[in-house]
N, CA and C atoms as an extended XYZ file, in Angstrom:
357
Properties=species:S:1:pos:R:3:atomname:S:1:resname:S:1:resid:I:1 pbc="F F F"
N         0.847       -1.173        0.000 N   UNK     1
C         0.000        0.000        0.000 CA  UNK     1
C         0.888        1.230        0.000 C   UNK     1
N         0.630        2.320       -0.771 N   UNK     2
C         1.215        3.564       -0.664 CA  UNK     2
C         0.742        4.727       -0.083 C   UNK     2
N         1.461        5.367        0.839 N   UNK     3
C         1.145        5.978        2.149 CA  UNK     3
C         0.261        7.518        1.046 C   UNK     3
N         0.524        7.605       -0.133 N   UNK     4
C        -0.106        8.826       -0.759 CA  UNK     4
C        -1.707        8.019       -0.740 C   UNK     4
N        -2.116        6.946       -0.803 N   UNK     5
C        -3.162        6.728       -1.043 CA  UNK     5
C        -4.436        7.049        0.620 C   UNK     5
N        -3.227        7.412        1.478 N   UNK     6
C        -3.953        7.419        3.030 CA  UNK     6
C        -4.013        8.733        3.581 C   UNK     6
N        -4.839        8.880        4.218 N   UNK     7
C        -4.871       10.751        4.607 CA  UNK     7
C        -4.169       10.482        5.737 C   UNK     7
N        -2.731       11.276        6.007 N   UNK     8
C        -1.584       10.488        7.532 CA  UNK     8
C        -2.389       11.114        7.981 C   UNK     8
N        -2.868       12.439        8.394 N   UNK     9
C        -3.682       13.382        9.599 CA  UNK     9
C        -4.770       12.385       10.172 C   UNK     9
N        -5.202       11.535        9.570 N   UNK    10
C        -6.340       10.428       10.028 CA  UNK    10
C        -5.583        9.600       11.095 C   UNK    10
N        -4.523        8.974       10.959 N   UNK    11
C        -3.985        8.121       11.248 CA  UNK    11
C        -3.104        8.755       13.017 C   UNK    11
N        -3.006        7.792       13.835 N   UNK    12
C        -2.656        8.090       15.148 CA  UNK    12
C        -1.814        7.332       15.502 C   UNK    12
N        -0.355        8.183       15.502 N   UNK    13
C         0.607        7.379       15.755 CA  UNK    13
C         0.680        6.668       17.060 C   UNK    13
N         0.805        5.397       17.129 N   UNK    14
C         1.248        5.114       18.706 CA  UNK    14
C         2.430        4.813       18.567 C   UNK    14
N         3.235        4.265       18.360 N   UNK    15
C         4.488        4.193       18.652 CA  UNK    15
C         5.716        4.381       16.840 C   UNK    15
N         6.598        5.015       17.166 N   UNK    16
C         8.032        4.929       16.720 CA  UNK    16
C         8.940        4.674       17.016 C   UNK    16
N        10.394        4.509       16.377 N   UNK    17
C        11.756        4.219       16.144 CA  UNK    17
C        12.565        4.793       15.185 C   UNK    17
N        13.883        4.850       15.490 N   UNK    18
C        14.380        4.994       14.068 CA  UNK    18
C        13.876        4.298       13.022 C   UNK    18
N        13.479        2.938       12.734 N   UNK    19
C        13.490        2.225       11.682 CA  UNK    19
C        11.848        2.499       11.146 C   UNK    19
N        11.095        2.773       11.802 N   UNK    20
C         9.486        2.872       11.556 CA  UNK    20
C         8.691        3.269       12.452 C   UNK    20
N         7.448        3.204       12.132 N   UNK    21
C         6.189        3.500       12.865 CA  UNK    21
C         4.874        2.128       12.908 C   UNK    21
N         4.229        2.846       13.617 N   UNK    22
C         3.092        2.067       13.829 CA  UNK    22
C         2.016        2.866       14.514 C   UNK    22
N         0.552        2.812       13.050 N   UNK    23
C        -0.478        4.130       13.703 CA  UNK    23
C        -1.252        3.335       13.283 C   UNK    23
N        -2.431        3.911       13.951 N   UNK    24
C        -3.514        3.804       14.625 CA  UNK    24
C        -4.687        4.087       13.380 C   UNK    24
N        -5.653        3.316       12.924 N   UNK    25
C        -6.847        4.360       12.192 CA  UNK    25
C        -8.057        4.165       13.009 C   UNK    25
N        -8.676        4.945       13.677 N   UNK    26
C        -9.919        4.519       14.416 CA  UNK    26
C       -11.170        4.440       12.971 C   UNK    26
N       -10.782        5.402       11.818 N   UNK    27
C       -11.964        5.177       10.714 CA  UNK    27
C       -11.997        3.845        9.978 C   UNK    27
N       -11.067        3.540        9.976 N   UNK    28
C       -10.550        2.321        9.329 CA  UNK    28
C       -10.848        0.923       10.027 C   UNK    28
N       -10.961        1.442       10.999 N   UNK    29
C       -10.487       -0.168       11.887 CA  UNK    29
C        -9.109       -0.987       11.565 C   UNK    29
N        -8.122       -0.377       11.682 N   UNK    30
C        -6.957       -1.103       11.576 CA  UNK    30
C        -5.747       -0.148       11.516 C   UNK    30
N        -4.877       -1.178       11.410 N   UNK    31
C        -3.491       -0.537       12.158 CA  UNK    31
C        -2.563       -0.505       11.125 C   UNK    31
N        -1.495        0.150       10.677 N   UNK    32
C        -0.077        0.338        9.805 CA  UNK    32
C         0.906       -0.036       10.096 C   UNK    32
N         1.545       -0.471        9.552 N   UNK    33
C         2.982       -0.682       10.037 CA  UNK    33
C         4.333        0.135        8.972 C   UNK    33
N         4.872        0.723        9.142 N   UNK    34
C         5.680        1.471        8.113 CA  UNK    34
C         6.891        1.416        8.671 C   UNK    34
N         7.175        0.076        7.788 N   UNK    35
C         8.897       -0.292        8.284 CA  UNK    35
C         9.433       -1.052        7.112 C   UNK    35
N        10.728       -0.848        7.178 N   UNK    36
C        11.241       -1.672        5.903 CA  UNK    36
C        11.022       -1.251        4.520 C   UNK    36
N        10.962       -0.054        4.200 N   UNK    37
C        10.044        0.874        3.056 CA  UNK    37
C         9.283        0.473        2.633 C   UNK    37
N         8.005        0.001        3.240 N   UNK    38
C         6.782       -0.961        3.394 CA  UNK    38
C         5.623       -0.307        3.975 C   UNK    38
N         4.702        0.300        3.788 N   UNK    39
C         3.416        0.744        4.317 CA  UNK    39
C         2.395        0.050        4.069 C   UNK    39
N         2.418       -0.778        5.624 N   UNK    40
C         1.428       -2.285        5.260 CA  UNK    40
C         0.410       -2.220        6.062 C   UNK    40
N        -0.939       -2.275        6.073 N   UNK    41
C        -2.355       -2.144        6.900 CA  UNK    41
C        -2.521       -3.700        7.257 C   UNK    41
N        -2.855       -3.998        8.568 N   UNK    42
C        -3.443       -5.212        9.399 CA  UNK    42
C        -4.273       -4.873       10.548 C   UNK    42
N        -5.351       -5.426       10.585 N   UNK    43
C        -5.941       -5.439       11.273 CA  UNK    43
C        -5.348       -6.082       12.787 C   UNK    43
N        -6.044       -6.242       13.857 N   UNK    44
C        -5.935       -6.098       15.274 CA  UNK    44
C        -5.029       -7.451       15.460 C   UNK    44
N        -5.690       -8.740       14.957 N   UNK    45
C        -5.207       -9.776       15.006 CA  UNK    45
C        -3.859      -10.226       14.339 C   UNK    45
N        -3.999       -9.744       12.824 N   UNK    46
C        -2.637       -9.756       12.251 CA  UNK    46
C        -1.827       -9.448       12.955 C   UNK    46
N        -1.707       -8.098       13.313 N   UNK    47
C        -0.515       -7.144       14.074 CA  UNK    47
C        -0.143       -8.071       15.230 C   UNK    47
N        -0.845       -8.817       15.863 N   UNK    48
C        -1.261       -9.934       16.800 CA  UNK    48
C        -0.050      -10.476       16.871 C   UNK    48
N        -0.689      -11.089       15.309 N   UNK    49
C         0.077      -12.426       14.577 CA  UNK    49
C         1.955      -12.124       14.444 C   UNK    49
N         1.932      -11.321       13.455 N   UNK    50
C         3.335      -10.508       13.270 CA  UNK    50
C         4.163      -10.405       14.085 C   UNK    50
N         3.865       -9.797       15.317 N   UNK    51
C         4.062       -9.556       16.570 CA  UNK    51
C         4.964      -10.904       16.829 C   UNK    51
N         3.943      -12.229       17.311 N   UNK    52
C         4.176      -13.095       17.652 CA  UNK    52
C         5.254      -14.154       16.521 C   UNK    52
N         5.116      -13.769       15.895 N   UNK    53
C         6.591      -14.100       14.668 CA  UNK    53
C         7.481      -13.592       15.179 C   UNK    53
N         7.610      -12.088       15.066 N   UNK    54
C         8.663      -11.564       14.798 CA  UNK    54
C         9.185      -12.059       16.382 C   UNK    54
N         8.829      -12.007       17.507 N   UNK    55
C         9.197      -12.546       18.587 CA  UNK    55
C         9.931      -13.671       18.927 C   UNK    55
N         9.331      -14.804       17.705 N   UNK    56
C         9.583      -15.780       17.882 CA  UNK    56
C        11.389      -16.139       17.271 C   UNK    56
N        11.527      -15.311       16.442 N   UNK    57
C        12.853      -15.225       16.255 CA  UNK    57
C        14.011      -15.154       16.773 C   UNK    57
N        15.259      -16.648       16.939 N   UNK    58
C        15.904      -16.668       17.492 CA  UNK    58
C        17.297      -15.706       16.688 C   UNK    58
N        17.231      -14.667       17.385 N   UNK    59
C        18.236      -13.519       17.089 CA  UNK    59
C        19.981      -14.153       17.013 C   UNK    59
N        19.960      -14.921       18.730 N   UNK    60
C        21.787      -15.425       18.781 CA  UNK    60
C        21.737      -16.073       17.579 C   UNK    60
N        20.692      -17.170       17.680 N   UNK    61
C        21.075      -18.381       16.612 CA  UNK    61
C        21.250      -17.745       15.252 C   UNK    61
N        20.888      -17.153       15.261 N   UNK    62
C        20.722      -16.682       13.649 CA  UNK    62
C        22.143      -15.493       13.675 C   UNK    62
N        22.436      -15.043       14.423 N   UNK    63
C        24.657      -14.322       14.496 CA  UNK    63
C        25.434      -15.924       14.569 C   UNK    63
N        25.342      -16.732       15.116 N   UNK    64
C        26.274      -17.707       15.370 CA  UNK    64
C        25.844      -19.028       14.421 C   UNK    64
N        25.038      -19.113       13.252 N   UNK    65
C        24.930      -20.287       12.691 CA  UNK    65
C        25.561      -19.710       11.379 C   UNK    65
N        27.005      -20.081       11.456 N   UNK    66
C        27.949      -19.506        9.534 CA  UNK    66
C        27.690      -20.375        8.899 C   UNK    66
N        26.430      -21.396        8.823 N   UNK    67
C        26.408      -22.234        7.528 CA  UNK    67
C        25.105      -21.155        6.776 C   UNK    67
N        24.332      -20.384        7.586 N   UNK    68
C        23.060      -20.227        6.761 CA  UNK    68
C        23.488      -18.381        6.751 C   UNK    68
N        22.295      -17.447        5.939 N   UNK    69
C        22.625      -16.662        6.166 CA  UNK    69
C        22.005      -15.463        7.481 C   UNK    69
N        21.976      -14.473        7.389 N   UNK    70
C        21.681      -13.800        8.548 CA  UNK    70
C        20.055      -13.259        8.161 C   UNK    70
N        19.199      -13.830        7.441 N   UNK    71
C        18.232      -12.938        6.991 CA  UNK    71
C        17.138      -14.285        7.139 C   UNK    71
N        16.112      -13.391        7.745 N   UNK    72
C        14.390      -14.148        7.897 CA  UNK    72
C        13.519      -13.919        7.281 C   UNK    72
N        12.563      -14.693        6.495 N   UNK    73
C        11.526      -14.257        5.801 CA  UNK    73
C         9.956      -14.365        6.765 C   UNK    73
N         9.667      -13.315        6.935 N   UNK    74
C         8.870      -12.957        8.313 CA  UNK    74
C         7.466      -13.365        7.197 C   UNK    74
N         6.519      -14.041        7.589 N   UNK    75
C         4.881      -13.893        7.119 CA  UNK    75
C         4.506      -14.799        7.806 C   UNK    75
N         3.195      -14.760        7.859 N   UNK    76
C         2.306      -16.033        8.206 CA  UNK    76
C         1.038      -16.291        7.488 C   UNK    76
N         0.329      -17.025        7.870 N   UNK    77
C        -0.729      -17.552        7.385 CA  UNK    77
C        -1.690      -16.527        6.980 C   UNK    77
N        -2.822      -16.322        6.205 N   UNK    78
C        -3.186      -15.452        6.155 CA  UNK    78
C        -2.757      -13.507        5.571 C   UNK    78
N        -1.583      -13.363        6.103 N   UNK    79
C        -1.383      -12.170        5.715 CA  UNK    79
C        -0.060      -12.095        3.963 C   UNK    79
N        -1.140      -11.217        3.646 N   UNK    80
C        -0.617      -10.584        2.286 CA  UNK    80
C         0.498       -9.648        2.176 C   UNK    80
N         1.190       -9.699        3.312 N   UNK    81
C         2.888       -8.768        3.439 CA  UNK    81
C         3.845       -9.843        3.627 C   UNK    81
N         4.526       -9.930        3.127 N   UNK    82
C         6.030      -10.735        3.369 CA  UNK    82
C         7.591       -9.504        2.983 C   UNK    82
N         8.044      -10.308        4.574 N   UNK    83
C         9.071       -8.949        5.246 CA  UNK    83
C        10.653      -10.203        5.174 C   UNK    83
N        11.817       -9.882        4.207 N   UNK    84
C        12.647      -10.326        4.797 CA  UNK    84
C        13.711       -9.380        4.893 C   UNK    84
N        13.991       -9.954        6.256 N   UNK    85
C        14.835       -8.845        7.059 CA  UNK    85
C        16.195       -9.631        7.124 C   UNK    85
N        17.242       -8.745        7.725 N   UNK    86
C        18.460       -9.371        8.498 CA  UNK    86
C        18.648       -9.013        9.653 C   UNK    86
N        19.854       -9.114       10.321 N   UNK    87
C        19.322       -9.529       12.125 CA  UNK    87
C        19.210       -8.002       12.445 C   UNK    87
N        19.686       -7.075       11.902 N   UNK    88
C        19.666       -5.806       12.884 CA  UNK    88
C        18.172       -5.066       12.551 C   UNK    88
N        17.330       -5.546       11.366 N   UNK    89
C        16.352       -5.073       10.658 CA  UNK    89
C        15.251       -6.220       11.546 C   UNK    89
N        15.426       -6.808       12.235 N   UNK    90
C        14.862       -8.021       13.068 CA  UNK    90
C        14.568       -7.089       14.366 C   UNK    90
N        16.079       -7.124       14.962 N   UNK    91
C        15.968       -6.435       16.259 CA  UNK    91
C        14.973       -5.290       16.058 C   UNK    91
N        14.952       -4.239       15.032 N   UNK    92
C        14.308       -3.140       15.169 CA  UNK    92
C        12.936       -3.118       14.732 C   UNK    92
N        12.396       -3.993       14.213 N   UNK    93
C        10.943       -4.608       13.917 CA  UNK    93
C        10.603       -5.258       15.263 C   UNK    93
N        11.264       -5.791       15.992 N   UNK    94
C        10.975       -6.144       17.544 CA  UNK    94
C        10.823       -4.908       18.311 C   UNK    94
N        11.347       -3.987       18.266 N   UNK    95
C        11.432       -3.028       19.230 CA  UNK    95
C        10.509       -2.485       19.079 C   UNK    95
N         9.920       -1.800       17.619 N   UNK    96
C         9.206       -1.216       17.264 CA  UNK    96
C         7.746       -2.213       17.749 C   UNK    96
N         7.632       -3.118       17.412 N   UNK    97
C         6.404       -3.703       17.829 CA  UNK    97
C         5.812       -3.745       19.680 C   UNK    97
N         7.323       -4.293       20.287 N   UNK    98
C         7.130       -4.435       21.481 CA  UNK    98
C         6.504       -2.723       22.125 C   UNK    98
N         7.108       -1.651       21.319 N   UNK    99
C         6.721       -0.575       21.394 CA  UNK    99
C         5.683       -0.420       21.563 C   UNK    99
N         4.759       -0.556       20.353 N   UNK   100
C         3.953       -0.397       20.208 CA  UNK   100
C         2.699       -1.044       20.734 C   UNK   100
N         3.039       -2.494       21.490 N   UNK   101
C         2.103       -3.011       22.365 CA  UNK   101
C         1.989       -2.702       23.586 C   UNK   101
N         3.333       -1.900       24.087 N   UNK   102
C         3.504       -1.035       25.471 CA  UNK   102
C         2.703       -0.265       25.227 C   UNK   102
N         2.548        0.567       24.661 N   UNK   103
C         1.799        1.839       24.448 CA  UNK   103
C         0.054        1.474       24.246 C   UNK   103
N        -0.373        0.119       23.938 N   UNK   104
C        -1.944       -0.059       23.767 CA  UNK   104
C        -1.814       -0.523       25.093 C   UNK   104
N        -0.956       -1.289       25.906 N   UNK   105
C        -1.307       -1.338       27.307 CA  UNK   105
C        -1.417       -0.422       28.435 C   UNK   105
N        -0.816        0.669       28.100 N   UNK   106
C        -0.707        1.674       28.632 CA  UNK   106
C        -1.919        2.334       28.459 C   UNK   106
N        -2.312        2.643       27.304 N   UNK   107
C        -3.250        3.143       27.021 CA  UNK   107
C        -4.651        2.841       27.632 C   UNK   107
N        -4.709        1.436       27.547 N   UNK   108
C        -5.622        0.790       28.587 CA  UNK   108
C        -5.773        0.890       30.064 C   UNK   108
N        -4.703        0.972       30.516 N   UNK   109
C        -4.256        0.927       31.965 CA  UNK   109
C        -4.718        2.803       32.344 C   UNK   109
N        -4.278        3.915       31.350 N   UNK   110
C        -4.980        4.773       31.683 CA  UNK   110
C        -6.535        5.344       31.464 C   UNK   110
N        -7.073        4.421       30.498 N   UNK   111
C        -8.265        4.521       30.188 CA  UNK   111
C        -9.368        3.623       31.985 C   UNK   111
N        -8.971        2.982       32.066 N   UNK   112
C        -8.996        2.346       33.113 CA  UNK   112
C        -9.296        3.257       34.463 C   UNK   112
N        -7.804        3.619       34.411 N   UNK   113
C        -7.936        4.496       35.904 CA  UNK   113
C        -9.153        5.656       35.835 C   UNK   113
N        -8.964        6.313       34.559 N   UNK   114
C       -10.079        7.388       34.809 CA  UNK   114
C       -11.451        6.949       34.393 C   UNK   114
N       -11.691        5.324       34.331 N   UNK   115
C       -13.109        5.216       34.292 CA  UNK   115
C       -13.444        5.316       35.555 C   UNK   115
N       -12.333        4.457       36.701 N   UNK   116
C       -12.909        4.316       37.673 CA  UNK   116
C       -13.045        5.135       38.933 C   UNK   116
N       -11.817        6.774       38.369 N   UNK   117
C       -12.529        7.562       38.911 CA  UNK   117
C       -13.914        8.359       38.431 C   UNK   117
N       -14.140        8.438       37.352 N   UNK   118
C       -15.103        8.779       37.142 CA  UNK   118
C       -16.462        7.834       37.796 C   UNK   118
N       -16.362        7.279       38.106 N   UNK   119
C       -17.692        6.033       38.730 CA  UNK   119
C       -17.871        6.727       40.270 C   UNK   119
């Protein structure tokens, strides 16, 4: 997807990095990811999904195994983006994500408090 085709002012960043972003569309129902010169839309679960990939990636193993090379081809089932990275483009797709799930917990955690002062 190309970011000219999206109005950014719509879009609500929750989290960045050097390497990318990750925003928010409340009109849309779904989320962006703009990393890897890639502006890719997933919904709640994907981002889920991705998430839980990119996590799953063993970072040492993949510096210390010199038979293979240093690069992962990130997708899963279902989703129409395929990401291959190498390890430092790994680490920062981790960060950025873990980011960005800090920040919806957070978000929750303060949505939270001021319901229950408001009650």
């Amino acid at each position: 997807m190309n970011k000219a085709c999206i109005n950014i002012n719509e879009l609500i960043n929750v989290f960045s990095n050097n390497h990318g972003s990750v925003y928010q569309s409340d009109k849309l129902n779904c989320f962006y990811l703009d990393f890897g010169g890639k502006f890719a839309r997933f919904n709640c679960t994907s981002l889920k999904k991705i998430k839980k990939v990119v996590e799953n990636i063993d970072v040492d193993a993949l510096l210390l195994n010199t038979k293979k090379a240093n690069f992962e081809l990130i997708t899963f089932n279902g989703c129409d983006h395929i990401y291959l990275l190498d390890v430092l483009e790994i680490v920062a797709l981790k960060d950025l994500l873990q980011g960005a799930f800090t920040m919806f917990k957070l978000n929750h955690l303060i949505s939270d408090c001021l319901y229950r002062l408001t009650v």
